[in-house]
C-alpha positions as CSV (number, residue, x, y, z in Angstrom):
1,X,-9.8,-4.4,16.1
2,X,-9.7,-6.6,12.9
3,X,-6.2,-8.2,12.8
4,X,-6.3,-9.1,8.8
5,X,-3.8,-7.3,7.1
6,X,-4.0,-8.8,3.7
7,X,-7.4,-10.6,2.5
8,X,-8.2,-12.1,-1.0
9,X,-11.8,-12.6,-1.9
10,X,-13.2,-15.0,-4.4
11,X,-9.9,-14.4,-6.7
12,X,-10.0,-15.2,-10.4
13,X,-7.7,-14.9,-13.2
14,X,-7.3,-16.5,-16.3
15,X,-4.8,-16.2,-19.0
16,X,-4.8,-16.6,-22.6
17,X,-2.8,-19.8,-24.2
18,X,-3.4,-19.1,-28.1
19,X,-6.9,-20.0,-28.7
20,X,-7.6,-21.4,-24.9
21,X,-8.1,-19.3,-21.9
22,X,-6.5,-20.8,-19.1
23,X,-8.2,-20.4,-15.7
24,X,-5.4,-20.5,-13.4
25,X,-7.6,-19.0,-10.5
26,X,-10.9,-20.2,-9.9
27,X,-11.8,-18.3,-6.8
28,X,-9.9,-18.2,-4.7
29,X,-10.2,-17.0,-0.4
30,X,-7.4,-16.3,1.3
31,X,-6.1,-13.7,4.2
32,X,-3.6,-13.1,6.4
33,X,-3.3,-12.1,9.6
34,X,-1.0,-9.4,11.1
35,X,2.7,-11.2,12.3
36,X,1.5,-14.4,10.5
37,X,3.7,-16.5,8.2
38,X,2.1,-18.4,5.4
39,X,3.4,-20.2,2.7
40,X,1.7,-21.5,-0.3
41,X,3.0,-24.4,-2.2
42,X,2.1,-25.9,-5.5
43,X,3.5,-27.0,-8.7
44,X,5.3,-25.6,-11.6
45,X,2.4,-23.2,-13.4
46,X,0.1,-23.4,-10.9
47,X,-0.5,-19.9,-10.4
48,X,1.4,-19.2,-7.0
49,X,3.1,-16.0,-8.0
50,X,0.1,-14.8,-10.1
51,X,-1.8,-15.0,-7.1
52,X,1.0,-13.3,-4.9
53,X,1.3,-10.7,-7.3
54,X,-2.8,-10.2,-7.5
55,X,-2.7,-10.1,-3.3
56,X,0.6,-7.3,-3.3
57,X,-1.3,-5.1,-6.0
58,X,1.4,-6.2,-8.9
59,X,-1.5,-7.4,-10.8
60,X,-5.6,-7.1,-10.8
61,X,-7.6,-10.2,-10.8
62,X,-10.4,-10.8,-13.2
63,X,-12.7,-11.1,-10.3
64,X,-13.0,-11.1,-6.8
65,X,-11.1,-8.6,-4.6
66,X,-8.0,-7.8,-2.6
67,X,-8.3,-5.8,0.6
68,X,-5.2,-4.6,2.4
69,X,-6.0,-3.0,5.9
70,X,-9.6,-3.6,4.8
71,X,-9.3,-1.0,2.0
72,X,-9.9,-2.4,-1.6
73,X,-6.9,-1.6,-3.7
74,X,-8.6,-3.4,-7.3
75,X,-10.2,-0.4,-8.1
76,X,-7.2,1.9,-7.3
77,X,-5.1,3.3,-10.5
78,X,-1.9,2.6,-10.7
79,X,-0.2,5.6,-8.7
80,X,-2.5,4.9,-5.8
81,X,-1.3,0.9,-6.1
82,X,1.9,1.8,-6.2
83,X,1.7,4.0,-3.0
84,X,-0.1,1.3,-0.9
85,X,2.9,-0.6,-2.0
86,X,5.3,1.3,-1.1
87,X,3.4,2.1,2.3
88,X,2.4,-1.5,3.4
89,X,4.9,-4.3,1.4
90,X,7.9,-5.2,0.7
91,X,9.0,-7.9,-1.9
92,X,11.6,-10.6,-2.1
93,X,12.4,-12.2,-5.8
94,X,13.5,-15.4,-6.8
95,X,16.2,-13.4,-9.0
96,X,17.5,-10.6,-6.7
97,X,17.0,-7.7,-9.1
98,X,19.6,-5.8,-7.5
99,X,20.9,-2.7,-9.8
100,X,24.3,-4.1,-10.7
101,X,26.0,-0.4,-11.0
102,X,25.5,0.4,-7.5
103,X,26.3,-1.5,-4.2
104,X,24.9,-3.2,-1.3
105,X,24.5,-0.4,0.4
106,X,23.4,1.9,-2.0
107,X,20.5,-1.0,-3.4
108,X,19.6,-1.8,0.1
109,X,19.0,2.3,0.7
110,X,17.4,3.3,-3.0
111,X,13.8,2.9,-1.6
112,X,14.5,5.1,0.7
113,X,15.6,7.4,-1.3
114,X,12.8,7.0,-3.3
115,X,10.9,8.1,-0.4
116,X,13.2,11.5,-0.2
117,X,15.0,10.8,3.0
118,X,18.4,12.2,3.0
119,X,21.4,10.4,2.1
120,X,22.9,10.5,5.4
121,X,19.2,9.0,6.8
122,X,18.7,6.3,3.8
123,X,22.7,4.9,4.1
124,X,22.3,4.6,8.2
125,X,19.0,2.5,7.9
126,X,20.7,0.6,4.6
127,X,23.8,-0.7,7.1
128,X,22.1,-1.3,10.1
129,X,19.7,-3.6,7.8
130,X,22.9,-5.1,5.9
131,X,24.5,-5.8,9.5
132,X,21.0,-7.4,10.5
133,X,21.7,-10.2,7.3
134,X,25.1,-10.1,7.9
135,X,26.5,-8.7,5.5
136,X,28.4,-5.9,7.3
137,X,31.8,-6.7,5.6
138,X,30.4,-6.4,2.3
139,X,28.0,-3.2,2.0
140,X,30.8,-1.5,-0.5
141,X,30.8,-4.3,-2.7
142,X,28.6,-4.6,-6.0
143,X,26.2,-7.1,-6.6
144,X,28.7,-8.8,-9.6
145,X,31.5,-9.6,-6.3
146,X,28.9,-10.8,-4.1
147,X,27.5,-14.9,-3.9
148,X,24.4,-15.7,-5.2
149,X,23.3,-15.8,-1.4
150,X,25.2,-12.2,-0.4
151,X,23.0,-11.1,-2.9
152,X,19.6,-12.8,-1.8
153,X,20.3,-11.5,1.8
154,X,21.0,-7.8,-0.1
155,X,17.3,-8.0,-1.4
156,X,16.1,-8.9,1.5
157,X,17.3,-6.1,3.1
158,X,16.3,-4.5,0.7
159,X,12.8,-5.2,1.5
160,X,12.7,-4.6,4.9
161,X,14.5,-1.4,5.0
162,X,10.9,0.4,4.9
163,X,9.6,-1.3,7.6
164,X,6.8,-2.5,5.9
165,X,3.4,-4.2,7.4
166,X,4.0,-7.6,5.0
167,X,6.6,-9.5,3.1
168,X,5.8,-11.5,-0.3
169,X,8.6,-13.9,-1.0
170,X,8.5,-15.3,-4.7
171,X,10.6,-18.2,-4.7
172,X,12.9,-16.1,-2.8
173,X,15.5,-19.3,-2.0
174,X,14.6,-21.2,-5.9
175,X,18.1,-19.8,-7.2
176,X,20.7,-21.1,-4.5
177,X,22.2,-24.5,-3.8
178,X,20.5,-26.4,-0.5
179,X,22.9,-25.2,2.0
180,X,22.3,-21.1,0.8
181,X,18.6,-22.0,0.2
182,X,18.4,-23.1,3.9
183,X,20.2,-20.1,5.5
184,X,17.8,-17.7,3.5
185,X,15.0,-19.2,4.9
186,X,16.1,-19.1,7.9
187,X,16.9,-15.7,8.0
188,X,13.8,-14.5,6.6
189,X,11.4,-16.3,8.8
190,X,14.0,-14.9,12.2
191,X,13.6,-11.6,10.8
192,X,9.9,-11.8,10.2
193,X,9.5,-12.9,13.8
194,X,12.1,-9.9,15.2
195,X,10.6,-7.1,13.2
196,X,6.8,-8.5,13.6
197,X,5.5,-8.3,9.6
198,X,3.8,-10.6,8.1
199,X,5.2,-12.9,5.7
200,X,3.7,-14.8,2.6
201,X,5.8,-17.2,0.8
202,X,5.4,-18.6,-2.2
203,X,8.0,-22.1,-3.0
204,X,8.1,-25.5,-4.2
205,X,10.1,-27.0,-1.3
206,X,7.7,-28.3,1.1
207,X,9.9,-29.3,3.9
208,X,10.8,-25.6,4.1
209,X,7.2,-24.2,3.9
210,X,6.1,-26.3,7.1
211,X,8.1,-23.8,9.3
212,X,6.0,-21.0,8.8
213,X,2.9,-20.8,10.7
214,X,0.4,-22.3,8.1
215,X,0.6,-23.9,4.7
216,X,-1.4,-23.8,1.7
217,X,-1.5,-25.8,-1.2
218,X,-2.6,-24.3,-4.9
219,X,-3.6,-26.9,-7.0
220,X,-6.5,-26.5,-10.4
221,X,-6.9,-23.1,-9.6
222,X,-8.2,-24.0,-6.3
223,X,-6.0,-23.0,-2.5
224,X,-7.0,-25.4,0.3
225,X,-5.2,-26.2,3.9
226,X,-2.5,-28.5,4.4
């Protein structure tokens, strides 16, 4: 039974810069495994979320291919992207994105509404999820009363509230001071272990990339092992 859940093949993209075109991924193999935690690293520009968005179907590479549960989603059209999304991922932001009219609970249950359960349904799942990231005391509250960290740990609920196969974390801690930054991470890599999905994080902090379970470096378009 193959145990890949996400695999990247010989992934390329380049963008244009004016008159340049800048190569920002030269082929690049990654894939990972079902209840694995990676993390790739790199610096500033280096392509980390272009190639996190090529591997959760935000984007389509110039070459190469992205398989999730073995099926090819580059030559999908959008709708059918978007479904596989919605089916198999869940994503975490560096800036929250919450919807600022509604609160914690209600942002925390909107993909499931989405998905046309009922109210009842969706706002059960949202506070059992909000109560998971402690934030029980605060599911009434918009996303303008809650702390940059309250409203990390709203969209990460968020993300998990569908259950989904695999997590993509952009910079999801970049935005909070140490102390919040550590917490977050924390909590996502607990919760990645309690609910068993996999997890790929992209961030520039090192020292918190070394607890997941492996550790990439991207670097001149190229993702090798650390």
């Amino acid at each position: 039974m193959n145990s890949r859940l996400i695999t990247g093949q010989n992934l390329r993209k380049s963008f244009n810069d004016g008159n340049l075109s800048v190569n920002v991924l030269k082929g690049v193999e990654i894939s990972i495994e079902k209840k694995q935690s990676i993390s790739i690293i790199g610096a500033s520009g280096s392509g980390k979320s272009t190639l996190l968005h090529l591997l959760g179907g935000l984007d389509v590479p110039d070459g190469g291919d992205v398989l999730i549960n073995g099926r090819s989603i580059n030559k999908l059209d959008d709708d059918e992207r978007g479904q596989i999304r919605n089916k198999h991922l869940g994503f975490i932001f560096q800036f929250h994105h919450l919807l600022p009219e509604f609160t914690a609970r209600e942002n925390v249950a909107m993909p499931l509404l989405i998905r046309r359960h009922s109210k009842k349904s969706a706002f059960s799942k949202a506070e059992e999820f909000l109560s998971e990231v402690g934030l029980s005391a605060r599911m009434t509250h918009k996303p303008g009363e809650l702390s940059g960290g309250e409203r990390q740990r709203t969209a990460i609920a968020r993300a998990l509230v569908t259950n989904p196969s695999c997590i993509l974390a952009d910079e999801p801690t970049g935005n909070l001071d140490e102390k919040s930054a550590n917490d977050v991470f924390e909590l996502i890599l607990k919760l990645n272990q309690n609910y068993g999905n996999s997890l790929i994080m992209v961030t520039h902090n090192l020292e918190l990339s070394r607890k997941t379970n492996q550790v990439y470096e991207l670097k001149d378009g190229i993702l090798k092992t650390l």
